[in-house]
C-alpha positions in Angstrom: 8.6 21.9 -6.6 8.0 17.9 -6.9 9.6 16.8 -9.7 9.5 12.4 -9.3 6.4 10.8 -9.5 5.1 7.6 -9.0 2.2 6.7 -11.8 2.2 2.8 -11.2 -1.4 3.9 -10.6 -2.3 4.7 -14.2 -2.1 0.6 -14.3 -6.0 0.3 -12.7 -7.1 2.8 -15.0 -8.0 2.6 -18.5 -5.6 3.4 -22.0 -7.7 6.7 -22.4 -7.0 7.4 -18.5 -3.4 6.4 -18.5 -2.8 9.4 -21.2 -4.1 12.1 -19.5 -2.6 10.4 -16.0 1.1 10.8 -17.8 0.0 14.2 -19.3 -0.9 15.5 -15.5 2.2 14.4 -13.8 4.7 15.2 -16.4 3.4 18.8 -17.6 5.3 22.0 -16.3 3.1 24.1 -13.8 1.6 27.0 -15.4 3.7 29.5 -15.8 7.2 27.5 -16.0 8.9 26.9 -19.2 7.7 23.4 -21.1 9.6 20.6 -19.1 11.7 18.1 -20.6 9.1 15.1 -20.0 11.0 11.6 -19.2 8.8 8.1 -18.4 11.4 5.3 -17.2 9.7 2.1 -18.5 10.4 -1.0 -15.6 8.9 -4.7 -15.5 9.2 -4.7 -12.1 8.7 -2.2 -9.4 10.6 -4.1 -6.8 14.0 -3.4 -5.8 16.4 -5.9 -7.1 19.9 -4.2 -5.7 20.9 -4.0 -9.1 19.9 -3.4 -12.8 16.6 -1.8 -12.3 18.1 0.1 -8.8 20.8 1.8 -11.3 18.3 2.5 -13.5 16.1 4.5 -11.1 19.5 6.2 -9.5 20.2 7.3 -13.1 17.1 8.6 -13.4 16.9 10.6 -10.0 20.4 11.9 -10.9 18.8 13.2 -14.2 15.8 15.1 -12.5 18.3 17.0 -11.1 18.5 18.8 -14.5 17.0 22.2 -15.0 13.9 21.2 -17.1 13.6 17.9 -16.7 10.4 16.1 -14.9 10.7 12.1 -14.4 8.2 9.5 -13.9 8.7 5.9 -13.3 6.0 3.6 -14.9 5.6 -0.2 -14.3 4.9 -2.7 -17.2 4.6 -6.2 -16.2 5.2 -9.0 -18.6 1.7 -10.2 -18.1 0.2 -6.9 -18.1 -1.8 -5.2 -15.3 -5.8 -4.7 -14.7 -6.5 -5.3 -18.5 -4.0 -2.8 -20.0 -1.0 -5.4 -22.3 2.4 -4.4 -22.0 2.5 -2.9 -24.9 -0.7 -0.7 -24.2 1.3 0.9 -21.2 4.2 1.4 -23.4 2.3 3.3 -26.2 0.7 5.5 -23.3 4.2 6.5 -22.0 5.1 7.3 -26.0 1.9 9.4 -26.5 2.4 11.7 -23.1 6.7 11.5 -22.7 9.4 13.5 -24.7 11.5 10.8 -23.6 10.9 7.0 -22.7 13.8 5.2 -21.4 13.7 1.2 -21.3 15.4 -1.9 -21.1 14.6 -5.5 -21.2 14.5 -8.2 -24.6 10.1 -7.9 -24.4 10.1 -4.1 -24.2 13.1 -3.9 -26.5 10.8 -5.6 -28.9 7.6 -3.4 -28.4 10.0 -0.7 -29.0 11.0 -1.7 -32.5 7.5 -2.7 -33.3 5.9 0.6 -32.5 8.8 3.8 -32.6 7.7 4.5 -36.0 4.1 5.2 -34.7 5.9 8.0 -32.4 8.2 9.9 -34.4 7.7 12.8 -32.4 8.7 10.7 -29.4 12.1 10.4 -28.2 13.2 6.9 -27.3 16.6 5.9 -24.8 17.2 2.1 -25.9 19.6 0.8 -23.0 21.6 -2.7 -23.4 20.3 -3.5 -27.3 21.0 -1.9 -30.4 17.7 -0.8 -32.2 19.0 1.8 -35.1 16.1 4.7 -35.8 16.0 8.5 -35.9 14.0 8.9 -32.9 16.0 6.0 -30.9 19.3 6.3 -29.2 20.9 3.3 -27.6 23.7 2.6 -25.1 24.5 -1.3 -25.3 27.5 -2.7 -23.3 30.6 -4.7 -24.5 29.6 -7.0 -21.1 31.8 -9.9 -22.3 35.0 -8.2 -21.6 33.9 -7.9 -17.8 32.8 -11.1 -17.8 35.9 -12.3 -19.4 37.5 -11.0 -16.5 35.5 -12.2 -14.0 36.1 -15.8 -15.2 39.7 -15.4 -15.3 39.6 -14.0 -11.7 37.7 -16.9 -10.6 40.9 -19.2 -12.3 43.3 -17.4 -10.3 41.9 -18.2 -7.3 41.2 -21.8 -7.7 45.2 -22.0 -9.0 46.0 -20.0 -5.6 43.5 -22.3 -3.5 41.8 -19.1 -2.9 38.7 -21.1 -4.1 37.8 -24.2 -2.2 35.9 -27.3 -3.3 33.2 -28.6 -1.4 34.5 -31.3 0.5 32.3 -34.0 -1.5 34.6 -33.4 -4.9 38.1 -35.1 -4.3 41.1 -32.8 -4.7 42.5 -32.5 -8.5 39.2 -32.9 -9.7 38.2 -29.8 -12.7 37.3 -27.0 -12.1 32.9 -27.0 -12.0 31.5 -23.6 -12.1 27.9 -21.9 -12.6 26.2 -19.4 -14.1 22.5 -18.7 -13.3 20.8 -16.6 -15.7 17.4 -15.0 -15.0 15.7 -15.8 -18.1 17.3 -17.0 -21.8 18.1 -13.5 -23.1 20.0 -12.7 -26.0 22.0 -10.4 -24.0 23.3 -12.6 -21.8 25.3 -14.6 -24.7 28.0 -12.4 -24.7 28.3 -12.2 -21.3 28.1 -16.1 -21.2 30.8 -16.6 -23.4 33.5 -13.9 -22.3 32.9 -15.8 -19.1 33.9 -19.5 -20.4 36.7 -18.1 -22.0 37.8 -16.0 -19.1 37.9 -19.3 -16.8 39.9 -21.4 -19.5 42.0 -19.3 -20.2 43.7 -19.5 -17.3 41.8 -23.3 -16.5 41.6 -25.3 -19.6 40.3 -27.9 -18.2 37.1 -25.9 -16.1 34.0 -25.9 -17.2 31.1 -23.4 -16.6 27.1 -25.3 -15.9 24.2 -23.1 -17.2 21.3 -22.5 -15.6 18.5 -20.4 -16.7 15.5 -19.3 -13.2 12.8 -18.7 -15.6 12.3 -15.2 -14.3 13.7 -12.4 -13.0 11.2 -11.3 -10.9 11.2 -14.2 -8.1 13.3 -15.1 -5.8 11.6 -18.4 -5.1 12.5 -19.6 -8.9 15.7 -18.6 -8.5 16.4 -20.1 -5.1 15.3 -23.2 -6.6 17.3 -23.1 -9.7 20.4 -22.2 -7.7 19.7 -25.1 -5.0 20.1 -27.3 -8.2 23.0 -25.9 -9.3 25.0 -26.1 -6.1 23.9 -29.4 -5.8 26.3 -30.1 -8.5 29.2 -28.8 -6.6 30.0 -26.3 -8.4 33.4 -23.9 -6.8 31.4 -20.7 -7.5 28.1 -19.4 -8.6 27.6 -16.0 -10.8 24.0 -14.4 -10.5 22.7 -12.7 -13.4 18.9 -13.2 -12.5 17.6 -9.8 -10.9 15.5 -10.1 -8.3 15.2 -13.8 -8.7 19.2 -13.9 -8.1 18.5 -12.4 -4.4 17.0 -15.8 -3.8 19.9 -17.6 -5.8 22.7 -15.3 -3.3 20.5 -17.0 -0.5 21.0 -20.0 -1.2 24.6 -19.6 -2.0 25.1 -18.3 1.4 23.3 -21.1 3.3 25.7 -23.8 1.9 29.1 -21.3 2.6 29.7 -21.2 -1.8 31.2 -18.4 -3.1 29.3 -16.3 -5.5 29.5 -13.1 -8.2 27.4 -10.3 -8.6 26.1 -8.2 -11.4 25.2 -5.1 -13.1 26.4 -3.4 -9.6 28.6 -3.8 -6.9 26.9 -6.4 -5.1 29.7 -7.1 -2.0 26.6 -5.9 0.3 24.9 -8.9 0.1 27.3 -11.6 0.7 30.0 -9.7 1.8 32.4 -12.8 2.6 31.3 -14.8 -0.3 31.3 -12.0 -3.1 34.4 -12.7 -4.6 33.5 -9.6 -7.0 30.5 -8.0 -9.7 30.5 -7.8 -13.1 29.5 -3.8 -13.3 27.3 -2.0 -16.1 26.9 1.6 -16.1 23.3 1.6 -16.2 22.4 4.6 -14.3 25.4 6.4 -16.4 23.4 5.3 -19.6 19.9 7.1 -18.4 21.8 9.8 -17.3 23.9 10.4 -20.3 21.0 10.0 -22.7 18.5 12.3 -20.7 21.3 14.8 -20.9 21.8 14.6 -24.0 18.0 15.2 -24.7 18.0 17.9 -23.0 20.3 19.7 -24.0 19.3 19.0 -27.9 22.2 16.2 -28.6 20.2 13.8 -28.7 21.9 10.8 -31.2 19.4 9.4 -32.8 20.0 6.3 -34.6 23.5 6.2 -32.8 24.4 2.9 -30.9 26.7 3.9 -28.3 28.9 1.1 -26.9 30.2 1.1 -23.1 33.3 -0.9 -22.5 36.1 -1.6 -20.2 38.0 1.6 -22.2 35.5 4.3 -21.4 34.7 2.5 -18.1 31.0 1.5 -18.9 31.5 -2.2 -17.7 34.3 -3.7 -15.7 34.5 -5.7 -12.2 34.6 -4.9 -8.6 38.9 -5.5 -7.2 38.9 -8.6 -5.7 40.6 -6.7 -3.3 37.4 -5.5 -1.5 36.1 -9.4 -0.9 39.7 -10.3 0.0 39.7 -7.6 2.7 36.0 -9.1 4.0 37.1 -12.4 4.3 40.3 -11.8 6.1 42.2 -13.1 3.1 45.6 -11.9 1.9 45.5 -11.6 -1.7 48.3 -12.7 -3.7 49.8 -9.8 -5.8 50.0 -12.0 -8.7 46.2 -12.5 -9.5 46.0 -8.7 -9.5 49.1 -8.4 -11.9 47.7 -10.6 -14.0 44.1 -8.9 -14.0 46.1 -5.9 -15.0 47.6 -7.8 -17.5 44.3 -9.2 -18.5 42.6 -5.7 -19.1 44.9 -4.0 -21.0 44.7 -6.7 -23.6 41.1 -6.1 -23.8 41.3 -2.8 -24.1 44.1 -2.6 -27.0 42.6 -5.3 -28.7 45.0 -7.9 -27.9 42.4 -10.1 -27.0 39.1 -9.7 -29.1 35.6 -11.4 -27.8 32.9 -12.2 -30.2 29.8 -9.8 -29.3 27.5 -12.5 -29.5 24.0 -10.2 -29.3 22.7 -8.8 -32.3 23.9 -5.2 -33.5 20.8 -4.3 -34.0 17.3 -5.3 -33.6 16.3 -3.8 -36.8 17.0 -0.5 -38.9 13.9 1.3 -38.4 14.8 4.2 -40.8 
């Protein structure tokens, strides 16, 4: 039996349409026992090779689950064929047990509207939103990104990290940080990183650039062309599929680069000194699960962190071994070092994103 379906289609048809679209795909054949009905909510169907892929390999891993029919559903920013973002997101709540989303605009359709679906089931993944009928994984992000920025140090102090031969030697440290769009979940992140590279470079600084989107690579080839122009050391991409563009650029001009959400050595495999890794696909998975097997945790916001191995970094080890480079056992000491502190508290990193949206109680 077909259990995955795609229903991007229900986007040319209209509201009244979409409902009985999602009712006909997710809906047990006659006969079977009712089916746990999941709808994964994504702004873009493209693959980005990294947040939204781990988000659909969660959700494949889930289907897996006795009772358990998934569909993924697309819900531009701008809309599609006359239907608002927020009309495709009220269809998915009228036909799904469970809709699973991420993203600050559908994060804020979701605390708008989950009190118009209290029989609805709602996985909130990478914000805190605290209702019954919500339960939310965020991630403690900054602590990865603290210790991506400290990596970073340790190879400039090893010469590990070259400059581009415009900058004379001795000069600080200049690296970047290209953000798809301004979220609010990227503070954290932001932040752990700065103080991850001064830490161990107090005299570095970190240039900020935002694509505008995270949906093209053109913008964010652009906004990283800009940025390398400044010569920066190093570039971290945190701009979906707008960073594949930004990792393109990076790689014409030889400048080393960090990946998110997965392991992104795949790309750039001599120039990905590492990735700052979320658990995505672990959080659909868990929280489908959990659904399904009635634990669901509503009004619960569930934190993944370097502890319980939600978020951490890929070894340098693995770039090291790409580019032919012997890697001094120090910087790994010191990353050791680095993360134990973080996990018994010794060092503490502000969680710049809000707890919570709202309480919706």
């Amino acid at each position: 039996m077909k259990k995955c379906f795609d229903i991007t289609r229900l986007l040319c048809l209209s509201v009244l349409l979409s409902v009985f679209y999602f009712s006909s795909v997710l809906a047990a054949p006659a006969g079977e026992a009712p089916a746990l009905r999941v709808a994964l909510l994504l702004e873009d169907a493209a693959p980005d090779r990294g947040w939204n892929d781990l988000l659909r390999q969660g959700l494949e891993q889930a289907r897996k689950e006795p009772g358990v029919r998934t569909a993924v559903v697309v819900a531009p920013p701008q809309g599609s064929n006359g239907l608002t973002q927020e009309d495709i997101f009220r269809a998915a709540a009228r036909q799904a047990d469970l809709v699973l989303l991420s993203g600050a605009r559908l994060h804020e359709i979701l605390r708008n509207n989950a009190a118009n679906f209290r029989q609805t089931k709602f996985g909130c993944i990478d914000t805190g939103i605290r209702a019954a009928n919500i339960m939310c994984v965020t991630f403690a992000d900054e602590q990865a990104a603290f210790l991506a920025g400290a990596l970073l140090s340790q190879l400039h102090r090893h010469g590990l990290l070259p400059a581009p031969r415009t900058r004379a030697a001795g000069d600080e440290l200049p690296l970047g940080w290209l953000a798809g769009e301004d979220d609010p979940q990227l503070k954290s992140m932001l932040n752990g990183f700065v103080e991850g590279v001064r830490l161990e470079s107090p005299g570095a600084r970190v240039i900020n650039g935002v694509a505008g989107s995270y949906s093209s690579p053109e913008k964010g080839r652009a906004k990283a062309e800009e940025l390398l122009g400044l010569d920066i050391n190093a570039l971290a991409v945190l701009a979906g599929r707008a960073g594949l563009g930004a990792v393109e650029a990076a790689i014409a001009r030889g400048r080393p680069l960090v990946g998110v959400d997965k392991d992104q050595q795949f790309l750039a495999p001599k120039l990905m000194l590492t990735s700052i890794v979320k658990r995505a696909d672990r959080a659909v998975f868990e929280i489908v699960k959990a659904t399904a097997r009635g634990a669901f945790a509503g009004n619960e916001i569930i934190t993944y962190d370097l502890a319980n191995g939600g978020v951490d970094i890929v070894s340098p080890q693995v770039w090291a071994r790409h580019a032919g480079v012997r890697l001094p056992a120090a910087i790994e000491r010191r990353l050791a070092e680095l993360r134990l502190e973080l996990t018994r508290g010794g060092i503490r990193l502000p969680s710049l994103r809000d707890r919570t949206l709202c309480n919706c109680r």
